[in-house]
C-alpha positions in Angstrom: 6.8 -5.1 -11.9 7.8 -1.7 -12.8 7.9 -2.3 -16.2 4.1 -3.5 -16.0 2.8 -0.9 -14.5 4.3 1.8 -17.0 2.8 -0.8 -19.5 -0.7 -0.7 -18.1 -0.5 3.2 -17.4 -0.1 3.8 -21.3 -3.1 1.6 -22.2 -5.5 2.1 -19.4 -5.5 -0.8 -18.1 -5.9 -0.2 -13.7 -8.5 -2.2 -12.5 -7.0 -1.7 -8.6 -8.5 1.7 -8.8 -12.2 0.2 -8.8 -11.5 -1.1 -5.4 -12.6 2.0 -4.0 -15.9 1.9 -5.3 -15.6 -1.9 -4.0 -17.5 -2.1 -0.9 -16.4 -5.6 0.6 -12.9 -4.3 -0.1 -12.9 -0.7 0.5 -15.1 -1.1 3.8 -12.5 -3.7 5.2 -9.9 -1.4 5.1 -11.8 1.5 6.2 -12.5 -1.1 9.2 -8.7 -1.4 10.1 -7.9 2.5 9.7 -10.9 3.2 12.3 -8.6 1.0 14.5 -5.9 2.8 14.3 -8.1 6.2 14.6 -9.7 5.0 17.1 -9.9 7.6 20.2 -8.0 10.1 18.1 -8.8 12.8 16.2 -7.7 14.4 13.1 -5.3 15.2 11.8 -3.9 11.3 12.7 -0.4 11.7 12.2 1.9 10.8 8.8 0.7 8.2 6.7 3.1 6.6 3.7 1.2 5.3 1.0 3.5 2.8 -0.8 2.9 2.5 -4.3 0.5 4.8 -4.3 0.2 4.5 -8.3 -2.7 6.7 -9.6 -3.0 7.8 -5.8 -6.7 6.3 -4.9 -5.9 5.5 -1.4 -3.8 8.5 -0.6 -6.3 10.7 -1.6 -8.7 8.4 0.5 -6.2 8.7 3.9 -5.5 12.7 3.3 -9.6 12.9 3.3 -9.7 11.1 6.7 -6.9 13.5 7.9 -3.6 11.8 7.6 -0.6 13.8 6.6 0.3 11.8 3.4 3.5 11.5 1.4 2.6 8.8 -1.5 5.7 7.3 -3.1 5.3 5.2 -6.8 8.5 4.6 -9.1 6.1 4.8 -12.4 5.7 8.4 -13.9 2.6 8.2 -15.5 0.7 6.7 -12.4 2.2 9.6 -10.6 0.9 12.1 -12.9 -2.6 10.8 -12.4 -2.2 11.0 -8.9 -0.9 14.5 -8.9 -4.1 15.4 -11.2 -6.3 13.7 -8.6 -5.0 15.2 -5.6 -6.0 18.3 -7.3 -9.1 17.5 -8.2 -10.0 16.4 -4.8 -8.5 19.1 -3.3 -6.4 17.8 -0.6 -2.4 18.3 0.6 -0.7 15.6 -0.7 2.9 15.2 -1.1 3.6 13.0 -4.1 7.5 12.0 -5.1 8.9 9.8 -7.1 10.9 7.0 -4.5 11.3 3.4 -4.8 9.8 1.8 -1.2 13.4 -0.2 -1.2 15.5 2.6 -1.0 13.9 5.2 0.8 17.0 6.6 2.4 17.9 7.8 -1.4 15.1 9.9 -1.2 14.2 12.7 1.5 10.9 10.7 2.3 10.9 11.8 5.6 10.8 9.7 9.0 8.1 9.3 11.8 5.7 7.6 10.2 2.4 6.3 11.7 1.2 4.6 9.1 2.2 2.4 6.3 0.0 1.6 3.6 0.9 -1.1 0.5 -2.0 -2.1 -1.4 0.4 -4.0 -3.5 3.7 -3.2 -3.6 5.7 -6.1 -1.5 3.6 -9.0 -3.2 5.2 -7.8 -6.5 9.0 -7.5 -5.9 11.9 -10.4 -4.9 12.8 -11.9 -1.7 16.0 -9.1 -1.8 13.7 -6.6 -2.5 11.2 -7.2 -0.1 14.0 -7.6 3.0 15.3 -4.0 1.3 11.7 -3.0 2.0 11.2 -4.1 5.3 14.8 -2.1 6.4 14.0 0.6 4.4 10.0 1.0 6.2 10.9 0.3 9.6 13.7 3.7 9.0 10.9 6.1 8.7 8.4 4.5 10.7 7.5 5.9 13.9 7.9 3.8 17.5 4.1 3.0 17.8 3.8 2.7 13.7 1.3 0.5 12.2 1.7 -1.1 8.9 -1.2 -2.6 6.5 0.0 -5.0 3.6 -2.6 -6.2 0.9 -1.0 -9.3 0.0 -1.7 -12.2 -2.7 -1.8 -15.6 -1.8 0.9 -17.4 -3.6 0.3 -17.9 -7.5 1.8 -17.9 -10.6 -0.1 -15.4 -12.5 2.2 -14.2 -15.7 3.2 -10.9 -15.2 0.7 -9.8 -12.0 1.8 -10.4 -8.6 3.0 -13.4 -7.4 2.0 -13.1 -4.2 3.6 -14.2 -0.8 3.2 -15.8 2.6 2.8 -14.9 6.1 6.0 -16.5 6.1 7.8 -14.1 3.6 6.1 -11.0 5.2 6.9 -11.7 8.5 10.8 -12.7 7.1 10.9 -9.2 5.4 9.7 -7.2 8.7 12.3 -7.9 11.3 11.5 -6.2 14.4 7.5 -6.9 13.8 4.9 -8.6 14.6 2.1 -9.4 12.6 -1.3 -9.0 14.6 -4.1 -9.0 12.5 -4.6 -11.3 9.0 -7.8 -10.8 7.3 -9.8 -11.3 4.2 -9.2 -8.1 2.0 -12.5 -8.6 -0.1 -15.2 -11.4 0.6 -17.1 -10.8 -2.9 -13.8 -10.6 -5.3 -14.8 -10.1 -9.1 -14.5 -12.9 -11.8 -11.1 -12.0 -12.5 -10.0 -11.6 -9.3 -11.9 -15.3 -8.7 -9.9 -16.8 -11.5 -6.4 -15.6 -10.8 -7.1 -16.8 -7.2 -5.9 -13.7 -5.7 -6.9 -14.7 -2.0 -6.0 -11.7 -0.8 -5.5 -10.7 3.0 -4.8 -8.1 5.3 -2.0 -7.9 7.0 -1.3 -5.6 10.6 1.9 -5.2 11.6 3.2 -3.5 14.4 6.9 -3.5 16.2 7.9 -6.3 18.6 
């Protein structure tokens, strides 16, 4: 998937970034982080943002007052997050870390907050077990973590997808909680590929 993504950096091609401007989307997930919010107030505690590519949602979390670290494994997306961080004007630490190897990097630990907005739909079963031992490392006791997952689907070189099945396989030592529709108005493409994708709340057993 890496591979992809350095391809679609170099042509322009990141329609994942529109979500933001996406109500039925971007509302949802504003919706789950008021949950986790709720009764607090800022700053929230440390929030990873998992292939945090062009860092949209990072930037979005370090506006609501998470502390963010944002991890991608592509360059160029990281560039574009480091130029948007700026512009926005907010403390954001962006690295270069692959999500199944964490412990390579100096990522940091104590995490509150997970955030993949596409990350573990992408990668192999191996990869995705290396994920889930690599997350629950850095995550903190009472941490919560959101997965936007595809349905299952072949869909050439996009995401694959994966079940509740495969997530909760990948996340020993967690529960899921909470599956719901990630966008109830998807766009044509989104419609044709039949991303179906959901929500998914974990939080430790």
């Amino acid at each position: 998937m890496s591979v992809f993504y350095q391809v679609a950096c170099r042509i322009g091609f990141h329609p994942w970034e529109d979500l933001a401007e996406h109500p039925p989307f971007a509302t949802k997930l504003a919706e789950l982080l008021d949950r986790e919010e709720s009764g607090l107030t800022p700053p929230f505690g440390r929030a990873l943002d998992v292939g945090t590519g062009s860092g949209v949602w990072g930037v979005w979390l370090a506006r609501r007052g998470w502390d963010v670290t944002a991890i991608d494994v592509v360059e160029p997306a990281l560039r574009r997050a480091r130029e948007r961080a700026e512009r926005a004007d907010v403390a954001m630490r962006i690295m270069r870390a692959d999500v199944t190897s964490l412990s390579e990097r100096d990522v940091g630990d104590g995490f509150r907050l997970v955030l993949d907005t596409g990350t573990f739909h992408g990668i192999d079963r191996a990869e995705r077990a290396a994920m889930g031992r690599a997350v629950s490392a850095v995550a903190s006791p009472d941490a919560t973590v959101l997965l936007g997952v595809f349905a299952p689907g072949r869909r050439g070189p996009l995401p694959r997808g994966a079940t509740r099945d495969e997530v909760e396989a990948a996340f020993a030592g967690w529960k899921v909680t909470d599956v719901e529709v990630a966008d109830t108005d998807p766009d044509a493409l989104a419609r044709k590929l039949k991303f179906d994708e959901h929500w998914y709340r974990l939080r430790r057993e």
